[in-house]
C-alpha positions as CSV (number, residue, x, y, z in Angstrom):
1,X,0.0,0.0,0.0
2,X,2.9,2.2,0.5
3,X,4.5,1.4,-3.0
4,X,1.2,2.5,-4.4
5,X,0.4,5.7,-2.6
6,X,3.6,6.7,-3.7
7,X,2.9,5.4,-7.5
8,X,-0.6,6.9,-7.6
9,X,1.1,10.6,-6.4
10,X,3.5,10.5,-9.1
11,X,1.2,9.1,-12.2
12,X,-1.0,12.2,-11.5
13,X,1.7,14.6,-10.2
14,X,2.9,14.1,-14.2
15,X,-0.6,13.0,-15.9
16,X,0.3,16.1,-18.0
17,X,3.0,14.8,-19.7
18,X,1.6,11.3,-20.5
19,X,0.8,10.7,-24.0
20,X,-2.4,9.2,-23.1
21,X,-3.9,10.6,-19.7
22,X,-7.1,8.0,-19.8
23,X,-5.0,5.3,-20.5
24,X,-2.6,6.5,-17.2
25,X,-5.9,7.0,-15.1
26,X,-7.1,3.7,-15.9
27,X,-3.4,2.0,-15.1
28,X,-3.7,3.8,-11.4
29,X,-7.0,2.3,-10.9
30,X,-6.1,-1.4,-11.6
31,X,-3.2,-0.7,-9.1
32,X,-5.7,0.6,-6.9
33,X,-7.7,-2.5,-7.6
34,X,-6.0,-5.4,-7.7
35,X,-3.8,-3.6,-4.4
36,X,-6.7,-4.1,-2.4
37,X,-7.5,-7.4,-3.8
38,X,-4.1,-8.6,-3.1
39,X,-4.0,-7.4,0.7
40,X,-7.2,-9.8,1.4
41,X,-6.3,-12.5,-0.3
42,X,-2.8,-12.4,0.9
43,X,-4.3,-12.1,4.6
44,X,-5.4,-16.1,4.8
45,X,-2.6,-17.9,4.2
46,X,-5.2,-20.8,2.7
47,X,-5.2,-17.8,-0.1
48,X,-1.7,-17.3,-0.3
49,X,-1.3,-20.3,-3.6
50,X,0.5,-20.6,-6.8
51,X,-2.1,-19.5,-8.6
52,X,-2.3,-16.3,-6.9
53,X,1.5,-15.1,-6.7
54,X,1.4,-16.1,-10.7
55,X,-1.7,-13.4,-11.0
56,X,-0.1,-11.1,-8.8
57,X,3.4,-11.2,-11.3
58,X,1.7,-11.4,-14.4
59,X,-0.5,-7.8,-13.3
60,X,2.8,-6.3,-12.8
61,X,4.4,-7.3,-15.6
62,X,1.7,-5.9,-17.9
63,X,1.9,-2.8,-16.3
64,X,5.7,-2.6,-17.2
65,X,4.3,-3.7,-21.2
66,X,2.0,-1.1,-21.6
67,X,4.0,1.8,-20.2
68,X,5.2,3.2,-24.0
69,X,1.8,2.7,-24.9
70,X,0.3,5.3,-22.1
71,X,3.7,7.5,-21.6
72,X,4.5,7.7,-25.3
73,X,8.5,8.0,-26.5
74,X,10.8,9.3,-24.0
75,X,9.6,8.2,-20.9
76,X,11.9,8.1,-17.7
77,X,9.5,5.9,-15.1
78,X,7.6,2.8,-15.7
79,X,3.4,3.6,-14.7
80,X,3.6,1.2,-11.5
81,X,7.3,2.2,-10.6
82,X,8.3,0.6,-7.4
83,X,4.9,-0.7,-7.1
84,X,6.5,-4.0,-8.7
85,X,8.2,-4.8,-5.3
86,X,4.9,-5.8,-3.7
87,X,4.7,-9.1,-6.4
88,X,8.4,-9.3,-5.9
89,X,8.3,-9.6,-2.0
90,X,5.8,-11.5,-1.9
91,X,6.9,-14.4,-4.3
92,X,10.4,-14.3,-2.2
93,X,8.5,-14.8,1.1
94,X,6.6,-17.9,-0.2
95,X,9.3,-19.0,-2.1
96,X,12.4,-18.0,-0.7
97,X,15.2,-16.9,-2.3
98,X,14.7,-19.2,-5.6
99,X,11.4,-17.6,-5.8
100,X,12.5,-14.1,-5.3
101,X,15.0,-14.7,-8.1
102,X,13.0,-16.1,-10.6
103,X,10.3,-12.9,-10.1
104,X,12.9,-10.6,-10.2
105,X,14.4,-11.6,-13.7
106,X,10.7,-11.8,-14.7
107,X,10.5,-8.4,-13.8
108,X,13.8,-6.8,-15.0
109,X,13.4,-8.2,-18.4
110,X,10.4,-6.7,-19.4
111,X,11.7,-3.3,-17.5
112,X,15.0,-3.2,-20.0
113,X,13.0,-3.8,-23.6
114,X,10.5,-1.6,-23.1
115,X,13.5,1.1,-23.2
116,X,14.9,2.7,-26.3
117,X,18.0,3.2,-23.9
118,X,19.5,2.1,-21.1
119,X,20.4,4.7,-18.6
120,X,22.8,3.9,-15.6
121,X,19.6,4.7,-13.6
122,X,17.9,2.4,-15.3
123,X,20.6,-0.3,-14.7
124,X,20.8,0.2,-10.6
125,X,17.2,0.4,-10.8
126,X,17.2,-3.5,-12.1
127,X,20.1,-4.5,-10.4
128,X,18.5,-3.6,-7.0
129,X,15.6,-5.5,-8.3
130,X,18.0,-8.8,-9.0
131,X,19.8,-8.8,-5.9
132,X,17.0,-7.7,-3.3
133,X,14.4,-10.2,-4.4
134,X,16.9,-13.5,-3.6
135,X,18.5,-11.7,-0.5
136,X,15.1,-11.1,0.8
137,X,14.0,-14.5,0.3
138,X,16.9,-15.8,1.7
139,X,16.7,-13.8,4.9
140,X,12.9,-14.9,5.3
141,X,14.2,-18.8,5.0
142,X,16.9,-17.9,7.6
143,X,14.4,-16.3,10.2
144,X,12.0,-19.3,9.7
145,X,14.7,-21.7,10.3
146,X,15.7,-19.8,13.1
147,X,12.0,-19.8,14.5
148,X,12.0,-23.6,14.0
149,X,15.3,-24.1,16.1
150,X,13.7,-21.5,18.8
151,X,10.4,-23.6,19.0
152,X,12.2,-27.0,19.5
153,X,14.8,-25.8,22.0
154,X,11.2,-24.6,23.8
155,X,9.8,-27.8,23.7
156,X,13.4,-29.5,24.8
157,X,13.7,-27.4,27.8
158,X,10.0,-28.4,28.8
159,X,10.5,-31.7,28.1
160,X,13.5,-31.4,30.3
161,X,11.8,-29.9,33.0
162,X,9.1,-32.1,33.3
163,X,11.3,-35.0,33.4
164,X,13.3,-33.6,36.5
165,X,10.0,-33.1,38.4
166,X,8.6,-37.0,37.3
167,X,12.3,-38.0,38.9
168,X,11.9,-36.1,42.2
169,X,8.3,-37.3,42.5
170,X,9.6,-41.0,41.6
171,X,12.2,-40.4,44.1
172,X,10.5,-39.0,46.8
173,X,7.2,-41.5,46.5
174,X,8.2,-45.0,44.6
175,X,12.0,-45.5,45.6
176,X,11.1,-44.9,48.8
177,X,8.0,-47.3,48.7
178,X,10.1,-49.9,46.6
179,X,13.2,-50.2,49.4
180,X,10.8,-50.3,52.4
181,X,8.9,-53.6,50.5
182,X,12.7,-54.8,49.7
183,X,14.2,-54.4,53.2
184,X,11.1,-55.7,55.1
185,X,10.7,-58.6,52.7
186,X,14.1,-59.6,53.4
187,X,13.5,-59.8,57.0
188,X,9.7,-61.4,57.1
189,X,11.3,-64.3,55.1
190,X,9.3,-66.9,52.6
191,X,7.1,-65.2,50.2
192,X,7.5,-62.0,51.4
193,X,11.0,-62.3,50.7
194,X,10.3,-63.0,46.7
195,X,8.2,-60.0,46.4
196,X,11.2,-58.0,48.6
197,X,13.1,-59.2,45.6
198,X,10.9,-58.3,43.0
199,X,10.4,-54.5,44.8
200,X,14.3,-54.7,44.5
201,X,15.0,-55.1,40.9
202,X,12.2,-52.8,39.9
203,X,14.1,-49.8,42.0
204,X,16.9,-50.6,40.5
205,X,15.2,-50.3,36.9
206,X,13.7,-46.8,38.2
207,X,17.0,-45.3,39.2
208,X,18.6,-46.5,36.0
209,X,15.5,-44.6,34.3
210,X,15.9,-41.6,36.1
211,X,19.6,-41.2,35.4
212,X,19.3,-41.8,31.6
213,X,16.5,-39.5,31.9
214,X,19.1,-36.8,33.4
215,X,21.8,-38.1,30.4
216,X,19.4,-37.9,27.7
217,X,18.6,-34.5,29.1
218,X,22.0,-33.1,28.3
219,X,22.6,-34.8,24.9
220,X,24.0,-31.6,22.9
221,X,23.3,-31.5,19.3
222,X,25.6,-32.2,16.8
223,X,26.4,-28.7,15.7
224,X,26.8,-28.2,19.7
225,X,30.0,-28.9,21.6
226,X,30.5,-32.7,22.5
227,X,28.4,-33.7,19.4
228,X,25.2,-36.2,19.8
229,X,25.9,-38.8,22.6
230,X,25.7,-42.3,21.0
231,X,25.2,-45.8,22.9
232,X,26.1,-49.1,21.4
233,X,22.8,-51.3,21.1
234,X,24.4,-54.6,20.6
235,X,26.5,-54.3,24.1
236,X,23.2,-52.8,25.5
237,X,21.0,-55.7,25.0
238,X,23.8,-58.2,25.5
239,X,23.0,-57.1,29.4
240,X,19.6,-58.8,29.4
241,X,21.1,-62.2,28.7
242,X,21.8,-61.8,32.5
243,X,17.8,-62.3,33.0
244,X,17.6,-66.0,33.2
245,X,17.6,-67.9,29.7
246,X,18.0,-65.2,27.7
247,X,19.8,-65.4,24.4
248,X,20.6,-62.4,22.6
249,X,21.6,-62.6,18.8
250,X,23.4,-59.4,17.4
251,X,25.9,-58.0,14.8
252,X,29.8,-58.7,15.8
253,X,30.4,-54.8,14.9
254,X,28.8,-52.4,17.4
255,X,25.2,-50.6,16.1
256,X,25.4,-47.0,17.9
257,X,22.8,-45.1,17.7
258,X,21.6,-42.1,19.7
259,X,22.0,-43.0,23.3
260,X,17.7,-41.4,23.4
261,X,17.0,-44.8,20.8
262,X,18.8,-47.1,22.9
263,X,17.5,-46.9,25.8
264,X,13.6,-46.9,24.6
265,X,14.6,-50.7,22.7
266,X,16.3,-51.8,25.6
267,X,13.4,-50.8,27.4
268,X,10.9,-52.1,25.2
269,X,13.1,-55.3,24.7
270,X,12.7,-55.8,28.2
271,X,8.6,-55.1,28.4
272,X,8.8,-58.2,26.4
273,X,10.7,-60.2,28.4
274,X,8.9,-59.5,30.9
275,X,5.9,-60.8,29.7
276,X,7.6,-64.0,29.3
277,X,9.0,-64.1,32.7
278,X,5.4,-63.8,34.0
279,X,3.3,-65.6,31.8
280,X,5.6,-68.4,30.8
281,X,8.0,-68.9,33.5
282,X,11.0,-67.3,35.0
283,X,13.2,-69.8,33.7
284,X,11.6,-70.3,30.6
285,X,14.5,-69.6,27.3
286,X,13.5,-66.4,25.3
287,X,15.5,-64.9,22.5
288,X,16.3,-61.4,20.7
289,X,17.4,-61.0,17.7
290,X,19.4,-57.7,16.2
291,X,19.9,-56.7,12.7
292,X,21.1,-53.5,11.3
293,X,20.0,-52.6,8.2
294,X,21.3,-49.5,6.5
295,X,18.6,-47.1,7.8
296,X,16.8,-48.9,10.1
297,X,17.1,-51.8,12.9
298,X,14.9,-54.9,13.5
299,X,14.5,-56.4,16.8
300,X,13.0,-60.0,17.3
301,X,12.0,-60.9,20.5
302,X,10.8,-64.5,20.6
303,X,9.3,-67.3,23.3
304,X,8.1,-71.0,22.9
305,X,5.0,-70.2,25.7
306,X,1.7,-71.3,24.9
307,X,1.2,-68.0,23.0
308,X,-1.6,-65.4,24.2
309,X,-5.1,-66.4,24.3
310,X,-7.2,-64.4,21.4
311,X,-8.7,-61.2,23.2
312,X,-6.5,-61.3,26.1
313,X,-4.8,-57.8,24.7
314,X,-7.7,-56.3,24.5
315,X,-9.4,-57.3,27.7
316,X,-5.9,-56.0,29.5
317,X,-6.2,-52.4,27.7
318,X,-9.8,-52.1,28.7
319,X,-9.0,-53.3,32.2
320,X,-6.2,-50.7,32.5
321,X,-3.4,-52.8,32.1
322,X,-1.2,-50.8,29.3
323,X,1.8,-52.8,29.8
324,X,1.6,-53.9,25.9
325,X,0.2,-51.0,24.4
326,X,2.6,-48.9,26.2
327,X,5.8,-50.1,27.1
328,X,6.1,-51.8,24.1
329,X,4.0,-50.2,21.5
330,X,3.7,-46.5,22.1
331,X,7.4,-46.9,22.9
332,X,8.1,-48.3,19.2
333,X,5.6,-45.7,18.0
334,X,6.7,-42.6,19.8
335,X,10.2,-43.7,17.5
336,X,8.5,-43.9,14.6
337,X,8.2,-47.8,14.5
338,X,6.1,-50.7,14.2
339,X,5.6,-53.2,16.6
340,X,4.1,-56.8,15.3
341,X,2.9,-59.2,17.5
342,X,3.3,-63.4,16.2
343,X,1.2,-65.5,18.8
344,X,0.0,-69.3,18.7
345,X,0.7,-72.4,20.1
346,X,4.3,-72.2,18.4
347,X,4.6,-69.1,21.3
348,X,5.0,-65.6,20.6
349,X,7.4,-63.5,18.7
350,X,7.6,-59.3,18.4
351,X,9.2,-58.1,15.3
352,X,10.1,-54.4,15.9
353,X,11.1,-52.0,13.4
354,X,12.6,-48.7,13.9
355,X,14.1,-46.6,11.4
356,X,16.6,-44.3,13.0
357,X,19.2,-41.5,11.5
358,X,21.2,-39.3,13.5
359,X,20.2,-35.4,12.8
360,X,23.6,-35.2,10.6
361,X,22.0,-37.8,8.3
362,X,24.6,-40.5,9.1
363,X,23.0,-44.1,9.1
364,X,23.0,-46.0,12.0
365,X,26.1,-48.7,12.5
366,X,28.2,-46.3,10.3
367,X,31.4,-45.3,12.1
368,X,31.3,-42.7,13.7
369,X,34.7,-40.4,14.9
């Protein structure tokens, strides 16, 4: 609106010396026109399509065309003047600096023919055209990226937050809890002593949650000091075979991935075993298998139980009992997984796959130095 308070002043300011005065009236109107046109439809971003920025070029371009047509030989300024730079803008805001480019050669080019000469007025007057549509555009790209980084360093620091305060109410409440049932277990003897045992290894898992809570916390990113902290799933789930007969099956050369990735598998690895443990025996042999493949891993997490009974899943979820649905498939899901569940008389098997890159766009189980 600006560009074309100032265009209107001057088409009228020299209507006298325009070869055709209706023909400059009726070029100021349009402006008027399609300037007001352009400020709604540019106002919903819905609006704001290809279809439009092509209408909104195209209007300015004719109005550079017919400008020896109304101002006659001679002329010094085009009839929309710097009006142009509203089309121009606005194709380098949606389109960033490739857009802003490719409308300001649109624009210069008709600008220069028209011309019986160049002047070097003329020539700054493109050349400012040329280089401020791209820059422009480039600088809108650059603030929207930064925007981007701002929002997720928000949500990091909240997610951060809200971790500490889940650890000090775990700590304060559940530990607590967990090492009273442990330690009076132990002394009240028999039964009581196996669940003592139980409330022991499951305060153990907590604190080991909490602290790679704190250490996921401080991963920096890899543009960041210390780059991206990385864990070595193989060696990680090599741990569990300690859980009774447990067999673990993974690639001789390590597969590090984000230490973030690692823990949620070895977590969900063990939701599975688990489930074995309970419904199929503590002793009873389970294995996991690892593969690495290019840009993704595969987990297989198998049993020879008696399989789960059809419904049984369901009837747990609606009961409130997430343990599936949660600590093994909104875990795979929050990572972008799938979790697939095998079950019969042959026993049950999980295939899990997660496809995981590092934010530099290395694959996983590619050296890293």
């Amino acid at each position: 609106m600006v560009t074309l308070a100032n265009a209107v002043v001057l088409n009228l300011y020299r209507l006298d010396d325009v070869a055709r005065p209706a023909a400059g009236v009726g070029c100021v109107l349009g402006m008027v026109a399609w300037t007001a046109f352009a400020v709604g439809a540019y106002a919903a971003p819905r609006r704001r399509t290809a279809a439009l920025l092509v209408a909104d070029l195209a209007v300015a371009v004719a109005l550079l065309a017919v400008t020896p047509f109304v101002k006659g030989e001679g002329f010094q300024a085009t009839v929309p003047g710097f009006w142009i730079a509203g089309a121009l803008l606005a194709w380098a805001v949606h389109y960033r600096w490739v857009g802003g480019l490719v409308a300001a050669l649109v624009l210069a080019v008709p600008d220069l023919l028209i011309r019986e000469e160049i002047s070097q007025s003329n020539y700054g007057n493109v050349f400012l055209i040329v280089i401020g549509g791209p820059l422009v555009g480039f600088m809108c790209g650059s603030l929207q990226q930064m925007a981007a980084e701002r929002d997720r360093a928000e949500r990091t620091a909240a997610a951060a937050a809200e971790r500490a305060r889940l650890a000090r109410a775990v700590h304060d409440g559940v530990l607590q809890v967990l090492s009273l049932v442990q330690r009076r277990g132990a002394e009240l003897g028999g039964e009581a002593a196996e669940l003592g045992r139980l409330a022991g290894e499951q305060e153990a898992r907590l604190r080991t949650l909490i602290r790679t809570q704190e250490r996921t916390a401080e991963v920096t990113g890899p543009g960041e000091s210390g780059g991206p902290v990385v864990l070595d799933l193989a060696a990680e789930l090599g741990r569990l075979e300690s859980r009774g007969a447990v067999s673990v099956a993974a690639p001789a050369t390590p597969v590090e991935l984000p230490a973030a990735v690692v823990d949620e598998l070895c977590a969900v690895v063990g939701a599975c075993l688990d489930n074995v443990a309970v419904h199929v025996g503590a002793d009873a042999p389970a294995w996991v298998l690892l593969e690495a493949l290019g840009d993704r891993v595969e987990l297989s997490v198998r049993d020879e139980g008696p399989g789960i009974p059809a419904g049984r899943l369901e009837q747990a979820a609606a009961e409130g009992r997430l343990g599936v649905s949660e600590s093994i498939r909104g875990r795979v899901a929050d990572l972008g997984g799938t979790a697939t569940l095998t079950t019969g008389a042959f026993g049950t098997e999980w295939e899990i796959v997660v496809p995981v890159r590092f934010d530099d766009g290395v694959p996983p189980g590619t050296p890293r130095h």
